[in-house]
C-alpha positions in Angstrom: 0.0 0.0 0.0 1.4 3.2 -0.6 0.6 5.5 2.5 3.1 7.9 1.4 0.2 9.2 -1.4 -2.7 8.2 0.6 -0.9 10.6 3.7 -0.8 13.4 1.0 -3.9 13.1 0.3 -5.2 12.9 3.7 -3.3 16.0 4.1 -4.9 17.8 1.3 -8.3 16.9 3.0 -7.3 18.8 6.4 -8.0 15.2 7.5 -4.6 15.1 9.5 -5.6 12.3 11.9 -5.9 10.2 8.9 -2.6 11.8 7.4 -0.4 10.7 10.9 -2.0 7.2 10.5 -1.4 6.9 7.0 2.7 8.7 8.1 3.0 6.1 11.0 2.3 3.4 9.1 4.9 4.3 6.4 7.4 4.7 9.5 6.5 0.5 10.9 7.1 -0.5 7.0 10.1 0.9 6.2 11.8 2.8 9.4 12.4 6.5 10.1 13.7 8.5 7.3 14.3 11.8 6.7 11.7 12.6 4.5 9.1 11.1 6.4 10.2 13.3 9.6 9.6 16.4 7.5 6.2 15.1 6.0 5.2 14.6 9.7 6.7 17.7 10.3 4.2 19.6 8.1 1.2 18.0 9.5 2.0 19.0 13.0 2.8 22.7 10.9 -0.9 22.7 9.6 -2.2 21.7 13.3 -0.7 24.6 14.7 1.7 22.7 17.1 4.5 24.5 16.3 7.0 22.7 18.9 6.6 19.4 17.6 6.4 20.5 13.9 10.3 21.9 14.9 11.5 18.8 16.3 10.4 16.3 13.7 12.0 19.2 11.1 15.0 19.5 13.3 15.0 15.5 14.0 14.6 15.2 9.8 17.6 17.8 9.2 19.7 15.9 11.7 19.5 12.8 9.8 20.2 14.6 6.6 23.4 15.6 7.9 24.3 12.4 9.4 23.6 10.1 6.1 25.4 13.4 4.2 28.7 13.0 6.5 28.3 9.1 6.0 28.5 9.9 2.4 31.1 12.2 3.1 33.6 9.8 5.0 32.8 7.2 2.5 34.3 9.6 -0.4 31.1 10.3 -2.3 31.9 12.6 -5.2 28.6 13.8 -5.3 28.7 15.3 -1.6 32.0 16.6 -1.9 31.6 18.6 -4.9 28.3 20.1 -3.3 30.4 21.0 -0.4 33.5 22.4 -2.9 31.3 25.3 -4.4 30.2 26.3 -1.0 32.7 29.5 0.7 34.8 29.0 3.1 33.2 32.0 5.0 29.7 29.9 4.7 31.4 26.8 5.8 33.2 28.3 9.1 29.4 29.6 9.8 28.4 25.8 10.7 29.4 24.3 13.9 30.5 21.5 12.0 31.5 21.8 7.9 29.1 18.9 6.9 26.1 21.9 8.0 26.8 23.7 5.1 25.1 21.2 2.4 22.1 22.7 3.9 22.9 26.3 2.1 21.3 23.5 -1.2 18.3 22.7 1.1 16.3 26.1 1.2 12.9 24.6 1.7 14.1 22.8 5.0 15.5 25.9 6.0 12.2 27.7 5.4 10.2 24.8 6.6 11.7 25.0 10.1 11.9 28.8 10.5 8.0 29.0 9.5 7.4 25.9 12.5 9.3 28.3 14.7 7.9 31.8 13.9 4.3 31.0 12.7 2.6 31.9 15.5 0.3 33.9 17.0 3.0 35.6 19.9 5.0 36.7 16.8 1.8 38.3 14.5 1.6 40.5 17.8 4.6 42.4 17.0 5.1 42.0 13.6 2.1 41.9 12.3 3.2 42.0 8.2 4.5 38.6 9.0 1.3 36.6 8.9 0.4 37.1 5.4 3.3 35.5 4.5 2.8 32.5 7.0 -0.9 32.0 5.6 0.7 31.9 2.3 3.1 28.5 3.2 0.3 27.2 5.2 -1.4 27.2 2.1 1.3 26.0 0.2 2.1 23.0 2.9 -1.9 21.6 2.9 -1.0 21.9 -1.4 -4.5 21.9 -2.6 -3.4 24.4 -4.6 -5.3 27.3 -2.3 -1.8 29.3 -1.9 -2.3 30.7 -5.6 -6.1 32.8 -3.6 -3.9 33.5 -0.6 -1.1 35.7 -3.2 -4.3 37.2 -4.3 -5.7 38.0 -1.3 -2.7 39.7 0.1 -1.9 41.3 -3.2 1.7 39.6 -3.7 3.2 38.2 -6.2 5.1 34.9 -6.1 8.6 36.9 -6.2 7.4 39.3 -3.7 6.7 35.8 -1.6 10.0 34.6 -2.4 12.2 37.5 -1.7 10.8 37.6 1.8 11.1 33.5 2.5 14.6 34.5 1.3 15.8 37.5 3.2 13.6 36.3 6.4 12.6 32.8 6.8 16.2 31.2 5.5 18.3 33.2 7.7 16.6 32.6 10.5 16.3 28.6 9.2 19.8 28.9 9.3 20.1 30.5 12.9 18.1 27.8 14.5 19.5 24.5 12.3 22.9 26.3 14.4 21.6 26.7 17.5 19.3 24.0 18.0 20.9 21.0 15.9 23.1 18.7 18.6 25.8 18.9 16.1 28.1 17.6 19.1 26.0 14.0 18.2 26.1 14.6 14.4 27.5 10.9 14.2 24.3 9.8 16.4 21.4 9.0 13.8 19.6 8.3 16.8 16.7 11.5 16.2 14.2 9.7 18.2 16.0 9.8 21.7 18.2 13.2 20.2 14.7 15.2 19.6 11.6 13.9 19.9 11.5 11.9 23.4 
């Protein structure tokens, strides 16, 4: 059975009880991936639990750059070379180099400042900054309603963009080095590392 679809489209139906099912029944066939942490990521995202929709995204980058230094040790040309065109000043940002890669990654960047900053304590003082949430929300759930939300806030989809990138990533990137336990980077152990 593919649950991976069915989980989408459980999703798509704001049926996210249905949509963890579908997710944790993925998780007993095949095991905890990466992927699958974000996906469950962005149903906690849609249900407003901010918290837990950052630790599956932070649990989901962590074993990104674990399977990425793997790689790495191993000599795979493909990770080096995507390391190689990174700077050196980006690189020396990252408490450990392998962090970098995730400069390639800027929808998990975005994905896990929008879990962080989506909420309602934030909209308080910076009001401006809920259009732009309701606009990924929208574009999470992927029925296709973020095209009405542009409208209704009068953006375009490079206005959107600019601000995801000179707001969201950044601050993506401040919290993937603050909050990743980069001292365990060689731990793919996200359950007990995050979400216990």
């Amino acid at each position: 059975m593919d649950y991976m679809s069915l989980a989408i489209e459980a999703k798509r139906k704001k049926d996210f009880e249905l949509a963890h099912k579908y997710y944790g029944a993925k998780m007993e066939q095949d095991g905890i991936t990466a992927g699958l942490l974000r996906s469950i990521s962005k149903i906690f995202y849609l249900e407003k639990q901010n918290y837990t929709a950052l630790m599956f995204a932070l649990a989901a980058t962590h074993l990104s750059l674990f399977q990425y230094l793997q790689e790495y040790k191993n000599g795979d040309l493909n990770v080096k070379q995507a390391l190689e065109v990174i700077p050196n000043e980006i690189i020396e940002q990252f408490p450990h180099p392998i962090g970098a890669l995730l400069m390639h990654e800027p929808n998990t960047l975005k994905h896990i400042a929008h879990s962080y900053a989506d909420q309602e304590e934030v909209y308080k003082d910076r009001p401006a900054v809920r259009m732009y949430a309701e606009v990924y929300y929208a574009q999470v759930l992927g029925d296709g309603s973020h095209v009405s939300k542009l409208e209704e806030f009068r953006l375009t989809p490079e206005e959107h963009l600019n601000y995801e990138e000179n707001e969201y990533i950044p601050l993506g990137i401040t919290i993937i080095k603050d909050q990743i336990k980069w001292s365990e980077i060689d731990n793919p152990d996200v359950s007990m590392l995050y979400l216990v």
